[in-house]
N, C-alpha and C positions, 0 to 999 in steps of 0.2 A: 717409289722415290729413291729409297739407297740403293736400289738394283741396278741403278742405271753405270753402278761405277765395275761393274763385273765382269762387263766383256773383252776381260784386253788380251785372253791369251788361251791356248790351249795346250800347254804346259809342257806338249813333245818335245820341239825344238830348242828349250834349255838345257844345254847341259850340262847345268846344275842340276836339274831336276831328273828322276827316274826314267826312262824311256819307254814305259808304257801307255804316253800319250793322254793321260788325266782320266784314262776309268778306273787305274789303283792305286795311279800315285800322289803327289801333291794335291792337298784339296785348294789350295788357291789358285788361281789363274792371274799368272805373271805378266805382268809388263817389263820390257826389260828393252837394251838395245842388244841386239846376236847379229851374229854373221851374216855375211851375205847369201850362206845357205841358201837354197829355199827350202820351207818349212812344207810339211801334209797338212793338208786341206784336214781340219777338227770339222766333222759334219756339226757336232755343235754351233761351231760359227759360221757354217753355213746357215743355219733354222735361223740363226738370231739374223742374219744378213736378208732373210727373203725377210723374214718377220717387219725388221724396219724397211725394209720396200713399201711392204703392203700396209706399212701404218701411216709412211709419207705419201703415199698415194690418196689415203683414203681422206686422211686429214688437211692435206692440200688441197680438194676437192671443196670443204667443208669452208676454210680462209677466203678461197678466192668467191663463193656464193654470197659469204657473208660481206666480203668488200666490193662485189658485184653489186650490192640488191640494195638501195638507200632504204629500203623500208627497214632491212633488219639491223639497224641501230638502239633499238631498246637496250636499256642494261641487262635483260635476260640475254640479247646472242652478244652483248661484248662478253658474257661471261664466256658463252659458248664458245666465242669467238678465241678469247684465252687460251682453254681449254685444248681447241685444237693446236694451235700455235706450238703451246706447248709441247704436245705430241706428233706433230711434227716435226720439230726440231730435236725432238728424242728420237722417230722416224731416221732421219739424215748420220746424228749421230749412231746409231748400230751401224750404218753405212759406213759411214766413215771411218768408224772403229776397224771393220772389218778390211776397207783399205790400206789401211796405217798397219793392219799387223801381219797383213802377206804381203803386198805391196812397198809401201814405205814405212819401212820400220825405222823411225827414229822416239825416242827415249821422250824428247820433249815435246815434238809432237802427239804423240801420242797422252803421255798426260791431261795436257790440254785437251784431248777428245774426254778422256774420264771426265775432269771436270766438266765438261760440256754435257754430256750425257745426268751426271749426278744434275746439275744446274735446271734442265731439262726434266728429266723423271720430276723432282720436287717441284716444280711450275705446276705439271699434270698434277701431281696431287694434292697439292693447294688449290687449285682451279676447281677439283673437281670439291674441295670445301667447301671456295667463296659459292659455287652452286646451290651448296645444300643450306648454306646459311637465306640467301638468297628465297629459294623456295619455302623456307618457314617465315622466314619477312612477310613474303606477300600473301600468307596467310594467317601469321599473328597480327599483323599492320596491314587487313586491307584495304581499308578506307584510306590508310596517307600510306602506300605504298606508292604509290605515281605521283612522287615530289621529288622535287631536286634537290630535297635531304638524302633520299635511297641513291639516286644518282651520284652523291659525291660520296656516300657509304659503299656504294661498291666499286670507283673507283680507287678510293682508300685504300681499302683491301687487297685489288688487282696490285696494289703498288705492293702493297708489305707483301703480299705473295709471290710476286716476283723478286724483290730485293732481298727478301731470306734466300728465297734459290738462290738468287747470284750468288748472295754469300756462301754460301754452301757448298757450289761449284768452283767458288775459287779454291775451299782449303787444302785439296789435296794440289793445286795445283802451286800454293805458297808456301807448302813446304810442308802440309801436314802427311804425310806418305812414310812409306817403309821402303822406299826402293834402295836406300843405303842401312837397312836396321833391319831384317829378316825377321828377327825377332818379334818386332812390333806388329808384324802384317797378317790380317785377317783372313777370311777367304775368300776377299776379296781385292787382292792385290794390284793394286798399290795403296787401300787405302788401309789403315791403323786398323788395331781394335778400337780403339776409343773413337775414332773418326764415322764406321761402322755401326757401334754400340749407341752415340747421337742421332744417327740417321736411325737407325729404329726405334728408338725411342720417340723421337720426332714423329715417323709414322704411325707408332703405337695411338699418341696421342690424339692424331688426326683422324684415326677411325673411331677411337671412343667417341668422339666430337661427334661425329656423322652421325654415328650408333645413335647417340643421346636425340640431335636432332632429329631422325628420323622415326623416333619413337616417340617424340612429340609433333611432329606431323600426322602420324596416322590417331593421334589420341585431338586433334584439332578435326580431320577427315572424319573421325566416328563421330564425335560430338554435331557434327553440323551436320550429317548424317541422321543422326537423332532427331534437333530440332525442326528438321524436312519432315518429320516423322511424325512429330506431336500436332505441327501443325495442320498438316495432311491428316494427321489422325489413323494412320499407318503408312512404311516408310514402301513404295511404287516397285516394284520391279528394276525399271530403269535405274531409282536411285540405287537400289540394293549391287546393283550389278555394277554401277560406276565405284561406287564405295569400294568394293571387293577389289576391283583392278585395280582400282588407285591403292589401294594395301599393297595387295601383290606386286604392283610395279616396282614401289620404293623396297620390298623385300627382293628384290630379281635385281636391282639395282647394287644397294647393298649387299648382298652376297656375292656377284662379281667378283666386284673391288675386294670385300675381305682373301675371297677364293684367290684370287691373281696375286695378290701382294701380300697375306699373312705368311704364306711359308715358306716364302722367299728372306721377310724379315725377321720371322725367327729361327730360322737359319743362321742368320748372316750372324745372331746374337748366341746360338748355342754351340754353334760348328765350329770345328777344330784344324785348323789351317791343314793340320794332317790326315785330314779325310782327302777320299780321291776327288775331285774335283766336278766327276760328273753328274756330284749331289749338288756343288752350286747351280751349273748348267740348269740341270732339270728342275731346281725351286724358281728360277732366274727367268727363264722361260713364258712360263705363264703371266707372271709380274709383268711382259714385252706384252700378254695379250691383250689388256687393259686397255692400254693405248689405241687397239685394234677395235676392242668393242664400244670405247669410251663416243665414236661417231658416228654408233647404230644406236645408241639410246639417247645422247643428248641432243644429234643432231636431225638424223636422215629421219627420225619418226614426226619430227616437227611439220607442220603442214604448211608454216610460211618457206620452211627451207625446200621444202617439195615444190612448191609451186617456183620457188625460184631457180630450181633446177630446171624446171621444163621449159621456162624463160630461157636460160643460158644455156642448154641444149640445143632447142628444141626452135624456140623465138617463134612459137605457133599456139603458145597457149593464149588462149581468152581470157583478156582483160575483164571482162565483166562477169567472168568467174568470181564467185566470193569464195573468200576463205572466214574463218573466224578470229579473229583477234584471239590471243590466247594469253593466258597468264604464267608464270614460272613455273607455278604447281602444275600445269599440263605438259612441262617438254618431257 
């Protein structure tokens, strides 16, 4: 989520700053308005430049299926459908970023890309929340999980999930920034420490969330597990083996997300604006891969989004093909 506000410089071209291009010098990465120079290509902004290619690729793929396909309307793929959006629009932005700061450099444009990006990143990881809340619903609640209570519960949510982001993405663009207070700025510039220090916090809280709920999903998974078991009078192979994966998956899951985004956000809380810079880069980084992986697990493994692929490919698959209905706890 606060990774998203990182990408705006790679520090050679100020000359303010050291001339050794951000492997020794300045640990933050500046935005700034500079000359008309032209600047060297930071191969770091390069990685993050393909990176958001391949994330708006992937998750533009995943939008236009689900706004293709009137069957996937369930509140599980609007969540999905969030999800991507969101990373997508994180997708564009590293693009964009990446244009604004060899191309067109101007000071307030480019701002408004930070915010956009910050706005962006935290959609994704709110989304990938309301998901998780989502999948212990339709397993705590599954007898009234398929009511038009759940329906307006997780548009609800999509709202405040989105409306914080916005919020969130505006502050550095309303004035919460260091671009005139050197002092103030993180290392992540242009946005504060305190500005910084919020967004992970904010994310801290978001994975405990997850953590919690995912630990009582597999304690709901074991238990029903069990009572397969008593009643059967020992628990089958198949169930044993479904059981296990569905553990395993929500661990492969969770660990990702923590993998991608904790080292980036405790970084962004313990780093020292005067570290070289290509300690943000390389926490920052992987944080971008999330977005990458976030439409190989929630999406592309889905069998309604598969068949709707070979629809919108392909327009040869058989309709009288079944698929299975499936519930949240399966994407």
């Amino acid at each position: 989520m606060e990774a998203a506000a990182a990408l705006n410089e790679s520090g050679a071209a100020d000359p303010r700053l050291p001339a050794d291009g951000g492997g020794n010098g300045s640990g933050w990465l500046e935005l700034s308005s500079r000359p008309p120079a032209p600047a060297a290509l930071n191969p770091w902004d390069v990685m993050l430049c393909v990176s958001g290619t391949a994330i708006a690729c992937e998750n533009a793929l995943v939008v236009a299926i689900i706004c293709y396909s009137p069957a996937l309307r369930t509140p599980m793929f609007v969540l999905v459908g969030s999800l991507a959006t969101a990373d997508l629009l994180a997708g564009l932005g590293l693009i964009l970023n990446f244009v604004f700061q060899y191309v067109i450099r101007s000071e307030t444009v480019s701002l408004l890309t930070v915010g956009f990006l910050v706005a962006s990143f935290a959609a994704s990881v709110s989304s990938l929340l309301a998901i998780t809340v989502d999948r212990y619903l339709s397993l705590y609640n599954a007898l009234t999980y398929y009511s038009e209570r759940t329906v307006l519960c997780i548009h609800t949510m999509l709202a405040g999930a989105w409306g914080v982001s916005l919020c969130l993405g505006l502050l550095p663009v309303l004035g919460w920034n260091c671009l005139h207070d050197r002092a103030a700025c993180s290392v992540v510039r242009p946005l504060t420490k305190s500005n910084v220090t919020l967004l992970s916090a904010s994310f801290f809280l978001i994975f405990l969330i997850m953590l919690h709920l995912y630990i009582e999903i597999c304690k709901i998974v074991c238990r029903h597990a069990h009572q397969i078991a008593l009643q059967q009078h020992f628990l089958t192979a198949s169930h044993y083996v479904a059981t296990k994966k569905g553990v395993s998956t929500l661990a492969i899951i969770l660990g990702t997300f923590g993998a991608s985004w904790l080292p980036f956000a405790i970084y962004c809380v313990v780093g020292d604006p005067d570290y070289p810079s290509v300690y943000t880069y390389a926490t920052l980084l992987p944080a971008t891969y999330n977005s990458m992986i976030n439409p190989i697990i929630y999406a592309y493994r889905n069998q309604e989004i598969q068949r709707s692929m070979w629809v919108l490919f392909c327009g040869c698959f058989q309709a009288k093909v079944s698929f299975r209905s499936r519930s949240p706890s399966d994407v």
